[in-house]
Structure formats: structure tokens, C-alpha cells
N, C-alpha and C positions, 0 to 999 in steps of 0.2 A: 609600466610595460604590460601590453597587454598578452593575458594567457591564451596559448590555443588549447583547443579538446581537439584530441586526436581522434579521428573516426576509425571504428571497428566493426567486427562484422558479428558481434556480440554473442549467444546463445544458440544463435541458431543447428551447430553441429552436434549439442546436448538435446537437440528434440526428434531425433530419430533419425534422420538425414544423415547417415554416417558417405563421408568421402566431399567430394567435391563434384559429381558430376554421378547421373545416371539416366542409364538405358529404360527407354520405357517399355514397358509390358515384358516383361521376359519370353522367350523363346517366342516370339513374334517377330517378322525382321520390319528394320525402320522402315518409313517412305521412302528414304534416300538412298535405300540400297545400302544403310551403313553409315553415312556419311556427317548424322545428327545424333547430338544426347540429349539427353531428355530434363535436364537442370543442371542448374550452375550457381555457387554460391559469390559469383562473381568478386570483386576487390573494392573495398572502401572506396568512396569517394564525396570531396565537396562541393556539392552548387549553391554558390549563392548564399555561404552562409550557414549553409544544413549538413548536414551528414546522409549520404545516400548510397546506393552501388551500384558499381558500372559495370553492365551486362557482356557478354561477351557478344561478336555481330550474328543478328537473326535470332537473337533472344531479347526479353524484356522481363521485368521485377511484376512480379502482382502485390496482393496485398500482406504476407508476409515477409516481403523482402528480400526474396528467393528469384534468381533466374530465369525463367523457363522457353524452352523450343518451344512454342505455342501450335509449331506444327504436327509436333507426334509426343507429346506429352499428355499423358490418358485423360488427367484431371484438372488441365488447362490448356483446352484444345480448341486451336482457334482466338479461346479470347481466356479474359481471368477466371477460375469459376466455370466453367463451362466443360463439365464430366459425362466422358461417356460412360455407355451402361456396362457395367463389369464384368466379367468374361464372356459376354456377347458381342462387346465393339471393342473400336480400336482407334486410337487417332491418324489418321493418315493425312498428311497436307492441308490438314488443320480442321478437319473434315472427320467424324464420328461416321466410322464405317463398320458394318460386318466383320466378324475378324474373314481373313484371306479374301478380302473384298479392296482395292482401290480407289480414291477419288479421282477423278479425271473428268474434267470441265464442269467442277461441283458433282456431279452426282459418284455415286458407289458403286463401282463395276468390278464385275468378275473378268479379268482380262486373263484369264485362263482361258476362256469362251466366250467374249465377248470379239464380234466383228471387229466391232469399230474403235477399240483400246487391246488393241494383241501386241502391244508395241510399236503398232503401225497400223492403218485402215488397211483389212484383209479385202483383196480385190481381184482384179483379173484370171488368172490360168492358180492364184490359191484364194478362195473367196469365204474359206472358215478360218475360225481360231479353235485352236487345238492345243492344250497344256504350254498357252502362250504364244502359239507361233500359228502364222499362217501356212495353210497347208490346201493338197487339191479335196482334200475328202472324196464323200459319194456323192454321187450323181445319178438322181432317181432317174428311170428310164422312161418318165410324163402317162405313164398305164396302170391299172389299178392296180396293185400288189396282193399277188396269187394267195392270203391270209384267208381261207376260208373255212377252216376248220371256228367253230361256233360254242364257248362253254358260257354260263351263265349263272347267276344268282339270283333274277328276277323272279318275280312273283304272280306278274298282272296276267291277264287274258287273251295276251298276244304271249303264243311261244314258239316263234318262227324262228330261221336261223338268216338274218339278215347280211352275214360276215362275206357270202359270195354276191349279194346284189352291187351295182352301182347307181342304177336310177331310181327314182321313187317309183312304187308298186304297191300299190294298197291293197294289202292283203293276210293275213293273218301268220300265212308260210312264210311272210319275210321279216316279218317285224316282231318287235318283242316290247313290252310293255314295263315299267318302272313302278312301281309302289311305294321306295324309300329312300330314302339316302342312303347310301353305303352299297346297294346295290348295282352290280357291272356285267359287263358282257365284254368277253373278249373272244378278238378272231387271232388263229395262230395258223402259221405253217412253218416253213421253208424262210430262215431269215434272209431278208430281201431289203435293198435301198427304200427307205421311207423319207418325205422330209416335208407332207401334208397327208391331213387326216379329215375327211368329212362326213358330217351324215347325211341322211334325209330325213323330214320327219312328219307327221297331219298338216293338210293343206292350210287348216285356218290359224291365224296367228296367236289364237290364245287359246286352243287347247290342245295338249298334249304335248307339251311343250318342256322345256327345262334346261338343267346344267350338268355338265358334266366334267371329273377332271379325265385329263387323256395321255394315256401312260405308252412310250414304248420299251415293251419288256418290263422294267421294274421303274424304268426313269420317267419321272412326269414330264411332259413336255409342254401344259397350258392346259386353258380348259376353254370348251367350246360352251356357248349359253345361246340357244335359239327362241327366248322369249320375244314376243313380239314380233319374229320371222314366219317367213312360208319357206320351206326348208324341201321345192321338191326339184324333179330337175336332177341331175348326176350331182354327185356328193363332191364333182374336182371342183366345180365351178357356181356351186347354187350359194354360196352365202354362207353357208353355215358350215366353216370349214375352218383350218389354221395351218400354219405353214411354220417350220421350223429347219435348224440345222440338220441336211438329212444325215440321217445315220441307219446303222442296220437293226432291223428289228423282227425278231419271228415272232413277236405279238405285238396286235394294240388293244390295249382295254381301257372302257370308257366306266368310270365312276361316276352313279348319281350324286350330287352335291347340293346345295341350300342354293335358292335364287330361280326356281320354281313358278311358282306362285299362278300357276295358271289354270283352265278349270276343268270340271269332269273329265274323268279319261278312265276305262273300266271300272266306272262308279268310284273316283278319288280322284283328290285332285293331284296325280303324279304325272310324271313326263313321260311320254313314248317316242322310241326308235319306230320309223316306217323303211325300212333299206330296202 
């Protein structure tokens, strides 16, 4: 008579894995709204002769012979082995994301403020996402935004107050001059609809040139880099410009940043504003 061996699920609740099922990431919520856990010691089973275990559905065994949601399970996500970074990311739909960040068609989205994952493609009469939902927001009035008041922490040879011009003006009263990174100029007033930001800057493409990040109020909103531009011409429509979800802002200020690289400009190779 031949003997069977009974399959078990052996040691494995003696190596730390206490229960039968866990949530991953703590106080993070799942992908699914709830709906997934994050391993399962699933129940003995035979194929074929072997002893193995049978997953519950939408999970699958790796190489310790453990369960796993492969789609929000921190430290097998997506596939066996495959750990995201520790209280920086998160598994989401199998996907290593920011934490409070999304996957949604591969990539990691902020659908808090993302247009196009708010729950739905934000468009017509609401065309922002706002704390998730589409909404009308503001709507800039297409005219420069009265920010004319001018404070600064530049250095160079230009100390004009460029914050009331709109076209290029090559002139000393308008423009103001960079020397380093970290250095900014900001125009303030009257908070007012913002939802693009431009400068103007020396006619020729490689000098005086640079990068900038561009803040409204305290919120970064991108950074404008006019290397290799001619940057004159009104500041709505010359190039060297960026466009964002408008919002209201009684300041913009522009931070010097690395990616420069271009030449003389009041004896250094820094970037200048011509506004």
C-alpha cells in the first residue's frame, strides 16, 4: 500500500508573518480603494506529485512560498523581488509610485491635480483638477498681471526694475542682471489670475542667457531655461515662457538655477533678465 505525505504549509507563520493576510504599507490606502491585501499564506496543495499552495485569485507564490497581491505589495510589486524604495514609494497597480501619487496608464500621477487622471479627463465649462475633482477654477483675463512692485537679490550690473515691462527694452532701468545661482527677483502686488509667466532676455542666443525656477507665491510652478533662445518680443508670446494651471498669485519669482552655461554677461558668465 502506498504511503501519501500530507502537504503543509510548514514554518512559515514561525518567521515573522504573524496572521494570515496583510495590508500593505500601513496608513497608506490601497490601489483599490480597499478592495486588496497585501499576502496570503494561501492552503496546501498537490500538482503533479509535489506539494505546493494554492493562491487565492489575483495573487501568486514567489520564492518563499508566500501569496502575494503583486499589485500593492511594497516588496513584490508588479513581479517577485521587485521592492520599492522605503518610505518614499508605494506599490500602486503594480507600479512603484511616490507615496500619494497614482499609476494610471503606467506612469505616476498626482490625480489630486492632474488634468487628465482627476477621475475623469477634466474639460469643457471645468477644465482643472482640484483635490481630485474637476472644477471651473480661474481664468486669467489674456493681459499682463498688474505684479509690478520689483524686490531682488541680484548682484550684476543691471539693477533696473523689469516687474512693470512687457516687451524687450534694452536698457539698464529695465533689466537686472544674475551672478549666481540662488539668486531671484520677484514682482508682487495685488493677487491676481496667473496661469503663464514669461521673460525677455539679450537678443543673442548665447549670451546672457540661463535658467530659472518660477515660483508663484511660495508654489513652484516649472522652470523656464532660455539657453540657445532669443528671448525678445513680449514676454506672452516670445518663447521663453510656460504656461500652467492658473491660480492666483500676488507674486512671481524667478530663481537662478544650474544649466546656464553661457558666456560673458557683466564680466561672468551668469544669466540676465532684459524685461
Amino acid at each position: 500500500m502506498h504511503q501519501g505525505v500530507q502537504c503543509q504549509l510548514g514554518g512559515l507563520l514561525a518567521s515573522g508573518m504573524q496572521g494570515r493576510e496583510q495590508p500593505p504599507d500601513a496608513g497608506v490606502p490601497r490601489y483599490d480603494a480597499g478592495g486588496g491585501i497585501g499576502w496570503n499564506l494561501g492552503v496546501p496543495a498537490c500538482d503533479a506529485g509535489a506539494c505546493g499552495v494554492a493562491c487565492p485569485p489575483t495573487m501568486s507564490t514567489c520564492s518563499d512560498g508566500v501569496c502575494y497581491d503583486q499589485k500593492n505589495f511594497h516588496d513584490h510589486c508588479g513581479s517577485c523581488g521587485t521592492a520599492c524604495m522605503p518610505d518614499t514609494e508605494w506599490c500602486n497597480n503594480g507600479q512603484c509610485c511616490p507615496l500619494g501619487q497614482l499609476a494610471c496608464n503606467a506612469m505616476c500621477t498626482d490625480v489630486s491635480s492632474d488634468n487628465a487622471n482627476c477621475g475623469t479627463v477634466c474639460s469643457g465649462q471645468t477644465p482643472y483638477c482640484s483635490n481630485g475633482t474637476c472644477v471651473k477654477g480661474w481664468v486669467p483675463s489674456g493681459s499682463r498681471a498688474p505684479l509690478n512692485t520689483t524686490a531682488k537679490t541680484t548682484t550684476g550690473c543691471w539693477t533696473g526694475s523689469p516687474c512693470a515691462q512687457d516687451v524687450y527694452s534694452f536698457s539698464p532701468s529695465y533689466g537686472v542682471n544674475f551672478q549666481a545661482n540662488g539668486q531671484d527677483l520677484t514682482c508682487s502686488g495685488a493677487s491676481t489670475c496667473v496661469g503663464h509667466v514669461g521673460i525677455a532676455t539679450y537678443a543673442a542666443t548665447n549670451v546672457c542667457e540661463g535658467a530659472w525656477d518660477v515660483y508663484c507665491d511660495n508654489t513652484k510652478i516649472g522652470n523656464l531655461n532660455t539657453v540657445g533662445k532669443s528671448c525678445q518680443g513680449t514676454a506672452m508670446t516670445n518663447g521663453c515662457n510656460l504656461t500652467f494651471t492658473p491660480a492666483p498669485c500676488a507674486s512671481i519669482r524667478l530663481v537662478a538655477t544650474t544649466g546656464s552655461g553661457v558666456q560673458s554677461c557683466c564680466g561672468s558668465s551668469a544669466p540676465m533678465i532684459v524685461a
